[in-house]
Every structure is written in structure tokens, then in C-alpha cells.
N, CA and C atoms of all chains as a GROMACS GRO file, in nm:
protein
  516
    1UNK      N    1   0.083  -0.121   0.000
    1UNK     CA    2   0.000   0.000   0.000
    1UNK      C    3   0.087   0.125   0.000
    2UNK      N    4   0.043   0.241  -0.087
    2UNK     CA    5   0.102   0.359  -0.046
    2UNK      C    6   0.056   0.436   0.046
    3UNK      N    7   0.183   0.492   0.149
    3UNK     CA    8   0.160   0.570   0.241
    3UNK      C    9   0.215   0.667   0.247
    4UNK      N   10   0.237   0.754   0.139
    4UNK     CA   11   0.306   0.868   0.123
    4UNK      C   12   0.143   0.996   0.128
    5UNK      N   13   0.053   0.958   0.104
    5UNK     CA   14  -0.078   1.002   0.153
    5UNK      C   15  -0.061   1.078   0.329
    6UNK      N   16   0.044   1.003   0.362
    6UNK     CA   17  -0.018   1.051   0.520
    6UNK      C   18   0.115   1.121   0.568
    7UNK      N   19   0.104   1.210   0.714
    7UNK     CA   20   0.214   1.261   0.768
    7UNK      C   21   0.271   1.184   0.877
    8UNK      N   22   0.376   1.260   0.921
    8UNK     CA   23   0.430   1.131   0.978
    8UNK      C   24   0.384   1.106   1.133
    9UNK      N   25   0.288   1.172   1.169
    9UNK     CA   26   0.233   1.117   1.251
    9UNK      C   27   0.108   0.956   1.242
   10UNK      N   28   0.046   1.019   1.143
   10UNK     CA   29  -0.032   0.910   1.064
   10UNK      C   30  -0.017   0.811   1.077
   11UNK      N   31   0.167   0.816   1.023
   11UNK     CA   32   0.236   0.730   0.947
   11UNK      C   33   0.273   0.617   1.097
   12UNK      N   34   0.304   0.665   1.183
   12UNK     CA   35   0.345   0.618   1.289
   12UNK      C   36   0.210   0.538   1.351
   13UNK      N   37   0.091   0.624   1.399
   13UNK     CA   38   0.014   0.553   1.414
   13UNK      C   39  -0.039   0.424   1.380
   14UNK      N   40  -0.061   0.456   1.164
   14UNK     CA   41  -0.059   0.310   1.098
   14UNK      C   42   0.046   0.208   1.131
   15UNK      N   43   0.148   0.243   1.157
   15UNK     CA   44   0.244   0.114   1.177
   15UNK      C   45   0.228   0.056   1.320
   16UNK      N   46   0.211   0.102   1.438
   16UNK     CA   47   0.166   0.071   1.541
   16UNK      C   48   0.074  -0.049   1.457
   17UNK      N   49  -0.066  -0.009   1.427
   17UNK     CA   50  -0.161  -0.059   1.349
   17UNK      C   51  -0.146  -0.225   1.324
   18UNK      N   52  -0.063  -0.185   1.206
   18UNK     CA   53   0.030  -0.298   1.142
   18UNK      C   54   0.081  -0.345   1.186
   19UNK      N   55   0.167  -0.326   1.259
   19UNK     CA   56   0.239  -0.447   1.376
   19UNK      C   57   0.186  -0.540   1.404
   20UNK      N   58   0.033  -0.432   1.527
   20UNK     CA   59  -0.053  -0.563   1.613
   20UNK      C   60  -0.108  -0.645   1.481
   21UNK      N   61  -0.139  -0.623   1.360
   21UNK     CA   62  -0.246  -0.709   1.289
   21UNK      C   63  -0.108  -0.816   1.229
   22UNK      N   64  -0.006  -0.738   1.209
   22UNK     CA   65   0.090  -0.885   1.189
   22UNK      C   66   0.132  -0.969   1.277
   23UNK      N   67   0.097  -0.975   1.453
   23UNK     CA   68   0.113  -1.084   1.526
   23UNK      C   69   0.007  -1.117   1.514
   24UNK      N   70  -0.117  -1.050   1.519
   24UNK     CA   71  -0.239  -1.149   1.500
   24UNK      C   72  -0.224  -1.249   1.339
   25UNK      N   73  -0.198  -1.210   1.272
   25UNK     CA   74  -0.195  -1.264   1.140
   25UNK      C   75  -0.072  -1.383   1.161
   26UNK      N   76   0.031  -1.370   1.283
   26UNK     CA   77   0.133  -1.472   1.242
   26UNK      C   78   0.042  -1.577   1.385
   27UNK      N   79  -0.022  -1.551   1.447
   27UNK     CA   80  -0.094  -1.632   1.556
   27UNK      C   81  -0.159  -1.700   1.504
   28UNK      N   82  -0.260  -1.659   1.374
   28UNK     CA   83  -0.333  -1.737   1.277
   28UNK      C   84  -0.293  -1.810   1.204
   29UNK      N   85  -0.154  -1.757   1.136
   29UNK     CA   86  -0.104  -1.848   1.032
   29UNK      C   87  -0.040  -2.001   1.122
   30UNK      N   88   0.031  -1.960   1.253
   30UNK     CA   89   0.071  -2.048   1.309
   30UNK      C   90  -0.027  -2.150   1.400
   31UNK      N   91  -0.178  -2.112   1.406
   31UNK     CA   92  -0.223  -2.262   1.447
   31UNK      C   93  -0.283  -2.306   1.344
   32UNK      N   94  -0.315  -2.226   1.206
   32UNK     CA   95  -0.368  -2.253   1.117
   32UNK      C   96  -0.288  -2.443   1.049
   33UNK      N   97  -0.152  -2.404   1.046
   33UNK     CA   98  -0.034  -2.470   1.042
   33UNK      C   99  -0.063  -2.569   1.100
   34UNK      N  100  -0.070  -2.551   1.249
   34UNK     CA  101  -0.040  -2.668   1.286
   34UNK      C  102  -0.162  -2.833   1.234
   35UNK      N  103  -0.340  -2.715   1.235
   35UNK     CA  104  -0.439  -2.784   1.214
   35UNK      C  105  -0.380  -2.813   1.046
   36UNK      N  106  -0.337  -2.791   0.927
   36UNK     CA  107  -0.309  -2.848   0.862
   36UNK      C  108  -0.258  -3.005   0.895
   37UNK      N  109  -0.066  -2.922   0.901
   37UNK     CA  110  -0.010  -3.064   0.898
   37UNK      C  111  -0.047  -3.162   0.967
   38UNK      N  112  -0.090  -3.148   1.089
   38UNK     CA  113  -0.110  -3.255   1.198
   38UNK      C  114  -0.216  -3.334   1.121
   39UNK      N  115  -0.347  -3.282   1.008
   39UNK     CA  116  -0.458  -3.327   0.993
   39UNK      C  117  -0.368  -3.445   0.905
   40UNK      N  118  -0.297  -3.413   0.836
   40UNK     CA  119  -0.282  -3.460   0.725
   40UNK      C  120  -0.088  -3.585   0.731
   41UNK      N  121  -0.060  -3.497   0.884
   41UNK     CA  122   0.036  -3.641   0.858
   41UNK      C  123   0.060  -3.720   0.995
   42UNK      N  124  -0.036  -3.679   1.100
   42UNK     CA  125  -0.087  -3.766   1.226
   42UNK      C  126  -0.246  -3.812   1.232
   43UNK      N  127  -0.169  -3.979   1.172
   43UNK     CA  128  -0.321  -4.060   1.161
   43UNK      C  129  -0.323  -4.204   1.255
   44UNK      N  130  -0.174  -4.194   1.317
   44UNK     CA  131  -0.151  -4.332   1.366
   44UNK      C  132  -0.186  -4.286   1.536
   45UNK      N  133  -0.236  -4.355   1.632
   45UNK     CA  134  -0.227  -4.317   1.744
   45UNK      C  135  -0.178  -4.441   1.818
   46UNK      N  136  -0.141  -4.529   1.750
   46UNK     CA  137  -0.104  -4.642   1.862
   46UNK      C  138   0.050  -4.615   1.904
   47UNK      N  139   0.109  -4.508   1.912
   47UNK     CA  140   0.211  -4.460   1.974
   47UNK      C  141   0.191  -4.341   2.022
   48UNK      N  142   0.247  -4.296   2.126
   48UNK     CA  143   0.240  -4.123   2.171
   48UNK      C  144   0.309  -4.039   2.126
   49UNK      N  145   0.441  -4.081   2.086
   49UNK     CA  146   0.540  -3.982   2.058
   49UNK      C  147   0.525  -3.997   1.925
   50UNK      N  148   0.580  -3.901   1.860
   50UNK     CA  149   0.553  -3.858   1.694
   50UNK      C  150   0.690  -3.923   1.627
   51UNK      N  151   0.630  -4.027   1.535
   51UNK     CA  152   0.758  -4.082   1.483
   51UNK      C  153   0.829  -4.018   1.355
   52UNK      N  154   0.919  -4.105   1.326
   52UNK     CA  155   1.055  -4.019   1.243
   52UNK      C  156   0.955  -3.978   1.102
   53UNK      N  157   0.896  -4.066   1.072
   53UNK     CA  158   0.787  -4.034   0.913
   53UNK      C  159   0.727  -3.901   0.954
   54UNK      N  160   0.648  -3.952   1.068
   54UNK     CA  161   0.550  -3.814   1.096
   54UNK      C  162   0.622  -3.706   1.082
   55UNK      N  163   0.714  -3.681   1.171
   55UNK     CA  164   0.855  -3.592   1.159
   55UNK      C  165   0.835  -3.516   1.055
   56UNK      N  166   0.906  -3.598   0.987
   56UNK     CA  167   0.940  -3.580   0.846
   56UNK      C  168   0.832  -3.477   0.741
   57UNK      N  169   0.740  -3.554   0.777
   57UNK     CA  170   0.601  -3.527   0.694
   57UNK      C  171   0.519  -3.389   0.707
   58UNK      N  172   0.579  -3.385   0.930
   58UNK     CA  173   0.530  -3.246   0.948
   58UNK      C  174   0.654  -3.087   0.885
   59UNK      N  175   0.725  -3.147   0.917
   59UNK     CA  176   0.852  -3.051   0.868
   59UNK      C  177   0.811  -2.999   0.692
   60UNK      N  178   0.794  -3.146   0.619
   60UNK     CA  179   0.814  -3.133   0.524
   60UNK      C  180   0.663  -3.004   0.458
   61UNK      N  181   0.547  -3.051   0.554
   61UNK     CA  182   0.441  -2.994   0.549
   61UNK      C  183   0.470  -2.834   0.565
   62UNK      N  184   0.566  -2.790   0.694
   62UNK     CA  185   0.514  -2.672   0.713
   62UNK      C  186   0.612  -2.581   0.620
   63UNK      N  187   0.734  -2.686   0.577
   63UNK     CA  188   0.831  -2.589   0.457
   63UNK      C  189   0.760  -2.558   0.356
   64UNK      N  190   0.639  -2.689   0.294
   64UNK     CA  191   0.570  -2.617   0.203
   64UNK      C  192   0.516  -2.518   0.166
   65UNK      N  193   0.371  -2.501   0.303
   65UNK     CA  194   0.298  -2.422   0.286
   65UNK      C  195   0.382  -2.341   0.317
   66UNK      N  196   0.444  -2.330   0.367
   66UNK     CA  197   0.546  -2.109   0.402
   66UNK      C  198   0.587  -2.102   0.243
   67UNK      N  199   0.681  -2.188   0.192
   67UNK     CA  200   0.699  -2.194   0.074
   67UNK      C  201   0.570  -2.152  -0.047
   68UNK      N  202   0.444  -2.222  -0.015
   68UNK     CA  203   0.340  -2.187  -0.096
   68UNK      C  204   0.260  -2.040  -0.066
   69UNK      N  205   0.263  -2.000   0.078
   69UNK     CA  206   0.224  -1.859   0.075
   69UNK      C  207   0.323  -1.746   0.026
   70UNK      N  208   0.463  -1.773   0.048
   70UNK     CA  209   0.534  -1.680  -0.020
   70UNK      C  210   0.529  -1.661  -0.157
   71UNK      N  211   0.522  -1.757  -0.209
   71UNK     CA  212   0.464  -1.765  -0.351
   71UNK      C  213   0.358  -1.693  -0.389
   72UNK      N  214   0.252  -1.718  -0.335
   72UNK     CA  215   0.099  -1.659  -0.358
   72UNK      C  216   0.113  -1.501  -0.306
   73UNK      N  217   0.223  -1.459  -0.242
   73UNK     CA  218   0.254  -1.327  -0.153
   73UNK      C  219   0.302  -1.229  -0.280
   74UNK      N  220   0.393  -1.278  -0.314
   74UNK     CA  221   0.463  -1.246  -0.441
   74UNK      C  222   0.380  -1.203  -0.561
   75UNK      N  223   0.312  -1.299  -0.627
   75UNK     CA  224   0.178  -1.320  -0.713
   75UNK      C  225   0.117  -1.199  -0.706
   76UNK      N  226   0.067  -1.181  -0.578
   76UNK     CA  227  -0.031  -1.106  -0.507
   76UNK      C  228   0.010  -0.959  -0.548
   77UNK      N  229   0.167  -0.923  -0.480
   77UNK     CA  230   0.205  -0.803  -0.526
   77UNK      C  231   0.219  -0.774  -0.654
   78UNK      N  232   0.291  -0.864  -0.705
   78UNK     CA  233   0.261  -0.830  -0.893
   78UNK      C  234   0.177  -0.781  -0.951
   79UNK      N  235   0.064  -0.827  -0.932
   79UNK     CA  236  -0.081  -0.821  -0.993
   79UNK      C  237  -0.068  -0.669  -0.910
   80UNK      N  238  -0.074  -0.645  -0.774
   80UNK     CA  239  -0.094  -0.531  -0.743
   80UNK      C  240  -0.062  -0.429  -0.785
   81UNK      N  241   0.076  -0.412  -0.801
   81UNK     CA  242   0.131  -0.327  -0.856
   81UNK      C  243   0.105  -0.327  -0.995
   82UNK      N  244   0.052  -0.422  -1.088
   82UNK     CA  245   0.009  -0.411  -1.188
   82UNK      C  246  -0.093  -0.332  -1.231
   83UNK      N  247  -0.202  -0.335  -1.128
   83UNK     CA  248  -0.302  -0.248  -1.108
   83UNK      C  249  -0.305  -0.102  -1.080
   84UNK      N  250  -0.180  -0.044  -1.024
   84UNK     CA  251  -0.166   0.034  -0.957
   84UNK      C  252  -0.142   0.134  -1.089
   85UNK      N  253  -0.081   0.064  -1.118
   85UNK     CA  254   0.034   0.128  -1.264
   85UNK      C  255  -0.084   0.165  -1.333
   86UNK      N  256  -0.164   0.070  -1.382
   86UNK     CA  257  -0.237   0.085  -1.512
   86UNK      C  258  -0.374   0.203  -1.450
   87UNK      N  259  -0.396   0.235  -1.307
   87UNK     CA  260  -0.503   0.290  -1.305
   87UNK      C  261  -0.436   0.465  -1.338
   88UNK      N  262  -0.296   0.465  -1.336
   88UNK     CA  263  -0.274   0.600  -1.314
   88UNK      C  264  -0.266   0.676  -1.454
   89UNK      N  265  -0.700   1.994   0.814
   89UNK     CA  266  -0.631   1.925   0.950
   89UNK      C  267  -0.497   2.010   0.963
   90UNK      N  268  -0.458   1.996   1.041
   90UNK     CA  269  -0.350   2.072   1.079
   90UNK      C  270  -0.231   1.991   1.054
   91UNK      N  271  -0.102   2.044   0.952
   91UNK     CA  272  -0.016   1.947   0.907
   91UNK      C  273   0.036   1.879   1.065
   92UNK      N  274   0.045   1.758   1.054
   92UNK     CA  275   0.136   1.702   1.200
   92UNK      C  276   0.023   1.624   1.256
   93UNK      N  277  -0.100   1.648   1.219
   93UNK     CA  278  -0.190   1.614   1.315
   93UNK      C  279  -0.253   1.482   1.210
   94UNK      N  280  -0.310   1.412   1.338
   94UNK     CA  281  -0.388   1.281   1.284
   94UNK      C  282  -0.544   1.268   1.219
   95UNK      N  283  -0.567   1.220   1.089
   95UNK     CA  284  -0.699   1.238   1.071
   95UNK      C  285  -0.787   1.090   1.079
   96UNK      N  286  -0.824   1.082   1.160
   96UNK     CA  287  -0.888   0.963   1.192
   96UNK      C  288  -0.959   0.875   1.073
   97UNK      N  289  -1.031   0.995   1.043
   97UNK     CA  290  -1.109   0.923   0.879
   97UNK      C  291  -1.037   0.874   0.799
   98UNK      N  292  -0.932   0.940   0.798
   98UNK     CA  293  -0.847   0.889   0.675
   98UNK      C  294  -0.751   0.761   0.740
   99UNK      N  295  -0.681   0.748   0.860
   99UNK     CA  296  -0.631   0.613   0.916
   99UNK      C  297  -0.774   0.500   0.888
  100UNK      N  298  -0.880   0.558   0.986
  100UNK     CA  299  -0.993   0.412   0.949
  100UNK      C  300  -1.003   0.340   0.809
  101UNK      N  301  -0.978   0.472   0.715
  101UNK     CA  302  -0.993   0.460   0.598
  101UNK      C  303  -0.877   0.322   0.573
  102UNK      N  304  -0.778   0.359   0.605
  102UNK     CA  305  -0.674   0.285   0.554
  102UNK      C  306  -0.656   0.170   0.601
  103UNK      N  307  -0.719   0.123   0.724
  103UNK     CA  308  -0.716   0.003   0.825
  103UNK      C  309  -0.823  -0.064   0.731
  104UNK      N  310  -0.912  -0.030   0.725
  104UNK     CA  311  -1.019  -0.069   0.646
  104UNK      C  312  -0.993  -0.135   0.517
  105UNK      N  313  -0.888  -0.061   0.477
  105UNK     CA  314  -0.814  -0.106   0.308
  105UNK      C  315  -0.748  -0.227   0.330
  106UNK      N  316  -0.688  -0.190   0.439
  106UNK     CA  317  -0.584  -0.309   0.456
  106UNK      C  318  -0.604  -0.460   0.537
  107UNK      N  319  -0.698  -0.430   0.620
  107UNK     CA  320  -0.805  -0.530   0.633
  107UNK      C  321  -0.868  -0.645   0.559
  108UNK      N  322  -0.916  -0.557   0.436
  108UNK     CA  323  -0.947  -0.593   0.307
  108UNK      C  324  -0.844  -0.718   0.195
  109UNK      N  325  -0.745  -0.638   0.240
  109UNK     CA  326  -0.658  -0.656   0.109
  109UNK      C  327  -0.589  -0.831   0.224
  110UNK      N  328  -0.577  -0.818   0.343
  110UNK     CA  329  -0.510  -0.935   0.401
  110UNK      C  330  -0.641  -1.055   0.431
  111UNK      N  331  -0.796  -1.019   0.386
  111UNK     CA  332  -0.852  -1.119   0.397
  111UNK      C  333  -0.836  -1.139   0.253
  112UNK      N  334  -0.814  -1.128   0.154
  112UNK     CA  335  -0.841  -1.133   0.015
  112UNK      C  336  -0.702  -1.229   0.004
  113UNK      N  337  -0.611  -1.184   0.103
  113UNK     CA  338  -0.478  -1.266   0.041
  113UNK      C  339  -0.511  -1.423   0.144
  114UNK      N  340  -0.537  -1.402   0.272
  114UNK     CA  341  -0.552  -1.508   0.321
  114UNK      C  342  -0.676  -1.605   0.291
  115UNK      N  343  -0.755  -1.578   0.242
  115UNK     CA  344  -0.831  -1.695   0.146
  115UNK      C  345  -0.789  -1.753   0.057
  116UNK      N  346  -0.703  -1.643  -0.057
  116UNK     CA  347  -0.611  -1.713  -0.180
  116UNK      C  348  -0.517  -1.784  -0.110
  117UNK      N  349  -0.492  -1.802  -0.025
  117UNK     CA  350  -0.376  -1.935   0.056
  117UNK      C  351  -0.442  -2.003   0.096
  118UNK      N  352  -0.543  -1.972   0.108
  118UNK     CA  353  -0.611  -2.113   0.195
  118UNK      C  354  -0.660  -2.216   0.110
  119UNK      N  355  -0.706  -2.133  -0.050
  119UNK     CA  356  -0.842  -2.185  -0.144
  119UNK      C  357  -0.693  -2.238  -0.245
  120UNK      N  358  -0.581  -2.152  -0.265
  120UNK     CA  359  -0.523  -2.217  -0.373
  120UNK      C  360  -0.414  -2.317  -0.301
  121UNK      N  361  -0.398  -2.314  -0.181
  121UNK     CA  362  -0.349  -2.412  -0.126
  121UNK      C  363  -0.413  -2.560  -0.111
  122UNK      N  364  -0.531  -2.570  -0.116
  122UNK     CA  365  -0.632  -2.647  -0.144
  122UNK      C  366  -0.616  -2.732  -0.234
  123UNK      N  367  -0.629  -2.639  -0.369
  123UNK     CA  368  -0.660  -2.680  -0.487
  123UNK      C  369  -0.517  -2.712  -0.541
  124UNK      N  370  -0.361  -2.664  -0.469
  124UNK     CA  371  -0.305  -2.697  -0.581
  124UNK      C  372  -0.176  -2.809  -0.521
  125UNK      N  373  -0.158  -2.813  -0.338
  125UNK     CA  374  -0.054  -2.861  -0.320
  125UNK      C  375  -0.089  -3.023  -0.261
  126UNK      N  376  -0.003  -3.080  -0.310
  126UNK     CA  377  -0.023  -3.277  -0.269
  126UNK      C  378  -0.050  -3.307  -0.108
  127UNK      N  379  -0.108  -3.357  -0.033
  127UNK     CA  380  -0.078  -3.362   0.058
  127UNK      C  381   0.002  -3.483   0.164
  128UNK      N  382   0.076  -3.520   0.049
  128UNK     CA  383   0.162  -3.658   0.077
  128UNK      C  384   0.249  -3.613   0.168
  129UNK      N  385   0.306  -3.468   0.078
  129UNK     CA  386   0.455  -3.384   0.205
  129UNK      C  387   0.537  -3.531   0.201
  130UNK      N  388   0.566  -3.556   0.078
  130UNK     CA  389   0.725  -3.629   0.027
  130UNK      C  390   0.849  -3.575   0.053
  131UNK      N  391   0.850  -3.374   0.027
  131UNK     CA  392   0.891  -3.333  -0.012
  131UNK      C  393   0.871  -3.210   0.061
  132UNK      N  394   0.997  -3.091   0.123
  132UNK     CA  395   0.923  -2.948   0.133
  132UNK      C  396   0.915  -2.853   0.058
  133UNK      N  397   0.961  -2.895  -0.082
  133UNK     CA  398   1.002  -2.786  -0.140
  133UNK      C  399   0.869  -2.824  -0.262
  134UNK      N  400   0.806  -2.696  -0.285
  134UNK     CA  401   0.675  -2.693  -0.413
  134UNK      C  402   0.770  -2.738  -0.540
  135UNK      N  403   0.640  -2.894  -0.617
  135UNK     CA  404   0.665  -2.917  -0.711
  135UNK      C  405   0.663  -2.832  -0.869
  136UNK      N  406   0.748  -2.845  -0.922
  136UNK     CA  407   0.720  -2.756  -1.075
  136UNK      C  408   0.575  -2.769  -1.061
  137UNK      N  409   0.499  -2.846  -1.092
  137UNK     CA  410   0.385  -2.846  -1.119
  137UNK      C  411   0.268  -2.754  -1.029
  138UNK      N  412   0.334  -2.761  -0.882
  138UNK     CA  413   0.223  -2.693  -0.793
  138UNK      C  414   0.286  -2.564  -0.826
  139UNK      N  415   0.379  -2.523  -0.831
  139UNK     CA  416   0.434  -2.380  -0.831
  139UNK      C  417   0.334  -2.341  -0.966
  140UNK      N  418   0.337  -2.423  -1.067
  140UNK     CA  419   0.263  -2.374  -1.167
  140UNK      C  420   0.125  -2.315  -1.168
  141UNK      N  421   0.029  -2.435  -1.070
  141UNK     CA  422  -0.021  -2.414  -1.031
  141UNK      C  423  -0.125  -2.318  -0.925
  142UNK      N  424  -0.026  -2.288  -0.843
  142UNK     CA  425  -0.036  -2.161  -0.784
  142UNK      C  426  -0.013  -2.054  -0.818
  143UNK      N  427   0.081  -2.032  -0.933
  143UNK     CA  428   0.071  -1.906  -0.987
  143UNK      C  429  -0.045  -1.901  -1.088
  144UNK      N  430  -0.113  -1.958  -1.185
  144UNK     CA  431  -0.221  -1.950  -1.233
  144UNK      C  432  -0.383  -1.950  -1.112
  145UNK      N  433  -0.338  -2.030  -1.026
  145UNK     CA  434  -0.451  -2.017  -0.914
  145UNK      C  435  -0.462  -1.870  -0.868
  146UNK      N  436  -0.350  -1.820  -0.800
  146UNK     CA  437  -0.370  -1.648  -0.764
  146UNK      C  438  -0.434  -1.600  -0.928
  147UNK      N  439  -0.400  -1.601  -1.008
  147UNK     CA  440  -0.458  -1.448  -1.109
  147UNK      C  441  -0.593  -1.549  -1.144
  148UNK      N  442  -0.634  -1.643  -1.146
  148UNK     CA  443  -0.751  -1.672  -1.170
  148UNK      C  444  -0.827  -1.632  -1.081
  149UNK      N  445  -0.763  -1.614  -0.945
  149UNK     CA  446  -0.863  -1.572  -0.798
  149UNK      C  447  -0.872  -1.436  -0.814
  150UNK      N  448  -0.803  -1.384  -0.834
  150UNK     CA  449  -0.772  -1.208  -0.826
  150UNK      C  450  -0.889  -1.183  -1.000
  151UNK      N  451  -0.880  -1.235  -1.107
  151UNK     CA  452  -0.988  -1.203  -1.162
  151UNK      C  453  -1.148  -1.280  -1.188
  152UNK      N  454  -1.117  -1.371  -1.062
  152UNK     CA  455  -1.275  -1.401  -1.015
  152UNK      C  456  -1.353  -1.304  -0.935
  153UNK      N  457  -1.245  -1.272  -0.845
  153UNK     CA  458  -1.294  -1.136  -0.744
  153UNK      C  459  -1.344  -0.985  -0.845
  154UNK      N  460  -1.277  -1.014  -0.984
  154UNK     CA  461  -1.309  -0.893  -1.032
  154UNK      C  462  -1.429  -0.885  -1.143
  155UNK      N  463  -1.432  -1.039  -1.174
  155UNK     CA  464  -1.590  -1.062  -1.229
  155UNK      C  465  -1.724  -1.028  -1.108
  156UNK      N  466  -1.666  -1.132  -1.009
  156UNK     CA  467  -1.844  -1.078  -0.900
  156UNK      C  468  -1.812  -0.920  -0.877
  157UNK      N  469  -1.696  -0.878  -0.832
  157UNK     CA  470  -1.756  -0.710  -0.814
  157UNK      C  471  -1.826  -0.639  -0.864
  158UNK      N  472  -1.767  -0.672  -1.018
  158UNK     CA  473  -1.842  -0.609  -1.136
  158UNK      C  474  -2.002  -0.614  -1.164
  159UNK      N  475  -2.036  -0.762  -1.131
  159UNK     CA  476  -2.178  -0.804  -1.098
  159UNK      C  477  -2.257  -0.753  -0.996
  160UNK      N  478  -2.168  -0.753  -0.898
  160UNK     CA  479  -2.230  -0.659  -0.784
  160UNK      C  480  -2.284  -0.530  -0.781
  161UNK      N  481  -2.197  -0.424  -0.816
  161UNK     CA  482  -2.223  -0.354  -0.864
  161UNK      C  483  -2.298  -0.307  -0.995
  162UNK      N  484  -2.306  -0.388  -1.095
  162UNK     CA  485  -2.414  -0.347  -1.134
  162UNK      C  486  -2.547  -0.399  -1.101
  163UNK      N  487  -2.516  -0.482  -1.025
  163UNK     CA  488  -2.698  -0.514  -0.978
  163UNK      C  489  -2.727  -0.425  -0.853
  164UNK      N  490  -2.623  -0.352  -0.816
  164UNK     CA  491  -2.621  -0.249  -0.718
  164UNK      C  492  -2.690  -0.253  -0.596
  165UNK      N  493  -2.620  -0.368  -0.546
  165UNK     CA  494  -2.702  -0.402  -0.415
  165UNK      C  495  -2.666  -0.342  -0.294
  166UNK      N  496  -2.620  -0.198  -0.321
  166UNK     CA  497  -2.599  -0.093  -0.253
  166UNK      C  498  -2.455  -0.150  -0.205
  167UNK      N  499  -2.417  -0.217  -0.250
  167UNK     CA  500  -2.238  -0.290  -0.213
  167UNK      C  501  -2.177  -0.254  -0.298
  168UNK      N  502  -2.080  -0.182  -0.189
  168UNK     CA  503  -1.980  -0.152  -0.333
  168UNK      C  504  -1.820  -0.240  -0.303
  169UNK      N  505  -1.785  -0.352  -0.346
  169UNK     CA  506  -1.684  -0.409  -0.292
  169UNK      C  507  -1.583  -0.369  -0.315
  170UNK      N  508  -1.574  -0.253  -0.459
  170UNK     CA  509  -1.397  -0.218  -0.413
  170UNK      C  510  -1.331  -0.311  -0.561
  171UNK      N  511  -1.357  -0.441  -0.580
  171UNK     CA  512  -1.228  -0.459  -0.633
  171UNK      C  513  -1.108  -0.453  -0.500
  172UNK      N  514  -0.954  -0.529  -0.557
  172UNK     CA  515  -0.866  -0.477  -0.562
  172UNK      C  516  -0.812  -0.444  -0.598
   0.00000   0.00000   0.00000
């Protein structure tokens, strides 16, 4: 977003702003996470402790999706700024 | 307003934007994550194929959002969504 719109008090305020909504947003992304991988690579319960596959599977799970939202993050700005350009 | 000073309308304004713009992105992760990644997790790193995937998934989402707006608005159900 552009924030050259505002002074720098504004400016300060919004980032305060932004901060709190990016721990809320990383609080979300991080149990969001966990209800993924766990759904999808803890199915065995006849053990307690999480074995080396599961491990594996969860690790491998949560490199993805960070991997797949940075991707879609990226995307996201492109197009944005694509928009931005063409409305002016 | 007085230069230095804060205009509320215009911060709400912008919380409001931005609000907007991080539910719009966090559905496209949720919906093209859905639709495009395996859930075997062989692997952590996105396949050619899902990467492909996901990049055609975002601009198909970003101009689905811009077909219903358009609809919206003209059936003018007093909503005005904006686009992004």
C-alpha cells in the first residue's frame, strides 16, 4: 500500500496498526499450520510420541505451505502493482 | 487538519483497506493451497507443477474477485466491494 498520503504522525500511528495485525496474522497463520499438517500427517495413534515419518512429513508440510504462501505473496504483489500502474 | 496532526477518517480509511486486502490474500492461501498442493509432504520444497499451479490459481482468484464485483455492482445491491 502507499503511504506517502499521510504525515508522519499518521504514518506512525498506521504502523503501530500494522504491527498488532501482523502478530495477529502470524498467531493465525501459526495454528492454522499446525491444524493443517497434523490433519494430514498424524493418523496413527497407537504410539504417543511422533515418529521419524511423521517428523518428516510435518517438517516437510510446514516448509511447504510457508513456501506456498510466499509464492501466492509475491503473485499477489505483482498483480498489485500491476493495477496500480495501469489505473494511473 | 492541521499538518502534523492525525486524521482519523483517513487512518480508518486505511485500516479498512488493509483489512481488506489481508482477507483477500488469506483466502487465496487457503483456497489455492487447497486446490493446488499434494498432501503426501514427500517433499518441502513446491513441485514444478504446484508452483505452476499456484501461480495461475492467484490471477484466476484475483480475476474471479473482479468478475463478482463487477456483478455486484451493477446489480447495485448498494455494495460496493472495491475490487482490488
Amino acid at each position: 500500500m502507499d503511504f506517502s498520503r499521510f504525515n508522519a504522525a499518521e504514518q506512525a500511528q498506521l504502523n503501530r496498526v500494522i504491527e498488532k495485525k501482523q502478530m495477529q496474522d502470524f498467531m493465525r497463520m501459526y495454528s492454522s499450520l499446525v491444524d493443517r499438517c497434523f490433519n494430514s500427517c498424524i493418523n496413527d495413534f497407537t504410539s504417543k510420541a511422533i515418529g521419524s515419518k511423521e517428523s518428516t512429513c510435518l517438517t516437510n508440510c510446514a516448509d511447504k505451505f510457508i513456501k506456498h504462501s510466499e509464492r501466492v505473496g509475491t503473485r499477489f504483489a505483482e498483480y498489485n502493482a500491476e493495477s496500480h500502474t495501469s489505473q494511473q | 487538519m492541521s499538518p502534523g496532526g492525525v486524521d482519523h477518517e483517513k487512518i480508518e480509511g486505511a485500516v479498512i483497506e488493509l483489512d481488506m486486502m489481508t482477507d483477500v490474500f488469506n483466502r487465496m492461501v487457503a483456497t489455492c493451497a487447497s486446490k493446488c498442493l499434494s498432501q503426501r509432504y514427500a517433499e518441502g520444497d513446491l513441485t514444478k507443477g504446484e508452483s505452476v499451479c499456484i501461480d495461475r490459481c492467484v490471477g484466476k482468484f484475483i480475476e474471479a474477485n473482479k468478475v463478482i464485483g463487477e456483478k455486484l455492482r451493477e446489480s447495485g445491491g448498494g455494495l460496493n466491494p472495491g475490487g482490488i
